[in-house]
N, C-alpha and C positions, 0 to 999 in steps of 0.2 A: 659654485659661487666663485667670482674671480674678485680678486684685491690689485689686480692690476692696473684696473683704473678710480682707486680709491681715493681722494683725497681731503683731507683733513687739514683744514684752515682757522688757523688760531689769531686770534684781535692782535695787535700791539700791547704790550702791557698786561695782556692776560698773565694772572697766578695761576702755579698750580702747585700743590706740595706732594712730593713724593710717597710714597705708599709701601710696604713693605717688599712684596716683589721687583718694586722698580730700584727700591734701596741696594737693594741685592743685585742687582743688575750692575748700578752705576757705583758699589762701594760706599754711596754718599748717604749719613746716617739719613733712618726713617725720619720725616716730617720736614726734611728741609725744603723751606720755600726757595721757589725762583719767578722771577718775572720776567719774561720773554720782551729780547730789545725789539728793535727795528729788523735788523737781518735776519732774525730766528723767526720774526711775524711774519715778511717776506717767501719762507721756505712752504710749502705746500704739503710736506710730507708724504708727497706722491710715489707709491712704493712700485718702482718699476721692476722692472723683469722676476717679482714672484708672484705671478700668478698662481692664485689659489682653489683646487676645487677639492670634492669632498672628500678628496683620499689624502691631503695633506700631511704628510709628515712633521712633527714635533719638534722637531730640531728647526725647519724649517721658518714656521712662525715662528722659534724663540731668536732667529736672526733678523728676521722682519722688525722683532718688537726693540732688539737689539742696537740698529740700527735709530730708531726714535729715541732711546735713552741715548744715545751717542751724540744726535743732533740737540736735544734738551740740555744735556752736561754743557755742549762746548759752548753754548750761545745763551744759558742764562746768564741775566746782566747780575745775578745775585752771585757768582762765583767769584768775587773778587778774591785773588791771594793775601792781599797786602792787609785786608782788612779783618781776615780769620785768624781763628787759635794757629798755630804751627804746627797742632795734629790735624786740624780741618783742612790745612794746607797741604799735606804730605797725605791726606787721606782723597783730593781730587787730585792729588798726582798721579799716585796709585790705578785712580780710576783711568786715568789717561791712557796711564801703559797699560792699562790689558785691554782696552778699547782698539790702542795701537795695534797691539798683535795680534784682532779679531781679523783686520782691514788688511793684514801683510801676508803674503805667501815667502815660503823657503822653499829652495830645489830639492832640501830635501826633508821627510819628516819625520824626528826622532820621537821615543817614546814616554820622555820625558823634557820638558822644554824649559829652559834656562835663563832665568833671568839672572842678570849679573850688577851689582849697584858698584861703581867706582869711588872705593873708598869712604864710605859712610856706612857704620855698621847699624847704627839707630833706624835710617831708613830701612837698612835690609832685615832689620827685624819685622818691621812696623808689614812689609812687602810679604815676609812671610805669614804672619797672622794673619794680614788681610784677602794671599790667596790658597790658604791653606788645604780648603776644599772647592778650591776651582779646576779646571783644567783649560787647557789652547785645544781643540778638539779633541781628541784623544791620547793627547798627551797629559801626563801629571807636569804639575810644575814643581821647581826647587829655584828659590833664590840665592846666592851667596853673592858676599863680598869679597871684592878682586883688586886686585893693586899692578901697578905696570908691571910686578914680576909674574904676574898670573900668565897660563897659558888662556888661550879664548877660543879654543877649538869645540867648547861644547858650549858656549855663549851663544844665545839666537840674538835678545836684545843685549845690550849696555846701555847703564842710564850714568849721566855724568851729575850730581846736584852741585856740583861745584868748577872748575877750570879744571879740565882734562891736558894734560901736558899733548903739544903736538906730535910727537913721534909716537904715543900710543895711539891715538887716535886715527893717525895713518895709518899705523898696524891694524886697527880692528878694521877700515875699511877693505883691508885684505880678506878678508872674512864675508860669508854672507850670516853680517851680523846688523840689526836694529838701532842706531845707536841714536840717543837721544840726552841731548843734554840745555843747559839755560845760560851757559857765556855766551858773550857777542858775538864773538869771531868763531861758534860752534860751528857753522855753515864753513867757512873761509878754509879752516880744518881738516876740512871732510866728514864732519858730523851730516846727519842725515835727518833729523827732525831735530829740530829747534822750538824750544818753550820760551815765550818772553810775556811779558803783562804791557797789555795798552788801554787806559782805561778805567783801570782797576778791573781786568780782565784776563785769564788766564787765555793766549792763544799759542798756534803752533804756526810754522811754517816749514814746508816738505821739499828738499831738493831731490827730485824723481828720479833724475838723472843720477848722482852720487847711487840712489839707493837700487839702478838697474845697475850703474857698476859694480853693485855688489851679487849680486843674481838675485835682490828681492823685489817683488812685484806686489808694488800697493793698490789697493782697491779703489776707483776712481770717486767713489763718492766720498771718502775721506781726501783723497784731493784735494777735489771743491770745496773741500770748506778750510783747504792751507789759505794762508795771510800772509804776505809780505810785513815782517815788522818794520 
């Protein structure tokens, strides 16, 4: 059986509420509704290049199914930031950055992968509990908290929740490090994913370019769904 040419097409406005395995997927508690805007009805879900037959590996489909939680998160119109608790909010952030790191490659791959939050210890708790038994493929993950005295040599991502001072931020582009943060001028920087709200909408936008100067290589269907804010 192939899934190569499978597609799945949802109305405009269709609900749907999450379910335990997909909770766990996307970090986002069980039973959260979402209703699908215009450009997420638009999307077809057309699962190209995995072609599926009966020898199928496990790992495989849970990237397939991966992949549709990742398009559901980013374009339900019910994700507003502004209108959630402040753990509802830090809990689809959450899900962002490891969706982030599904879509990223590094040159090279350590055995434990490193998330690092800039200066906010709350979030980097909240990061730890939430990926406590997850992993980036076969790595275990550890998050701590880092301050411009920090060295960054074992940081993959950086997450900024606040104004990252310029000269570290140009430092960590020396690195093939992830760096994602939600000031203005995060791009201008040299930040490499940008989180901003349009809409009452959490989106991103990807400067490719910054992130090949750093030796990471994004996956193009995450791309496609960067936004110019």
């Amino acid at each position: 059986m192939s899934l190569s040419r499978l597609t799945l097409s949802i109305p405009k406005g269709h609900k749907f509420r999450l379910r335990r395995r997909a909770a766990q997927l996307s970090f986002i508690p069980k039973g959260h509704k979402f209703r699908l805007s215009r450009q997420a009805a638009q999307l077809s879900f057309i699962l190209l290049r995995f072609a599926i037959d009966l020898n199928i590996n496990y790992r495989l489909v849970m990237r397939c199914r991966l992949i549709l939680v990742v398009w559901a998160l980013l374009f339900a119109s019910n994700s507003s930031i502004a209108s959630q608790p402040s753990e509802r909010e830090s809990q689809i952030t959450a899900a962002y950055l490891y969706h982030f790191t599904k879509f990223t490659e590094w040159p090279a791959v350590a055995t434990t992968f490193h998330y690092c939050v800039y200066d906010d210890v709350g979030f980097t708790d909240l990061l730890r509990q939430t990926y406590q038994s997850k992993t980036i493929g076969e790595a275990s993950i550890e998050v701590k908290n880092i301050s411009t005295q920090s060295k960054l040599d074992d940081c993959q991502l950086i997450y900024f929740p606040g104004p990252g001072p310029a000269d570290f931020l140009k430092k960590a582009s020396n690195f093939p490090i992830l760096s994602v943060g939600i000031q203005k001028d995060f791009i201008e920087l040299g930040g490499i994913i940008y989180l901003f709200e349009e809409n009452q909408k959490l989106r991103f936008y990807i400067n490719n370019a910054a992130a090949a100067n750093s030796g990471l290589k994004i996956n193009s269907q995450l791309l496609r769904l960067s936004k110019e804010p």
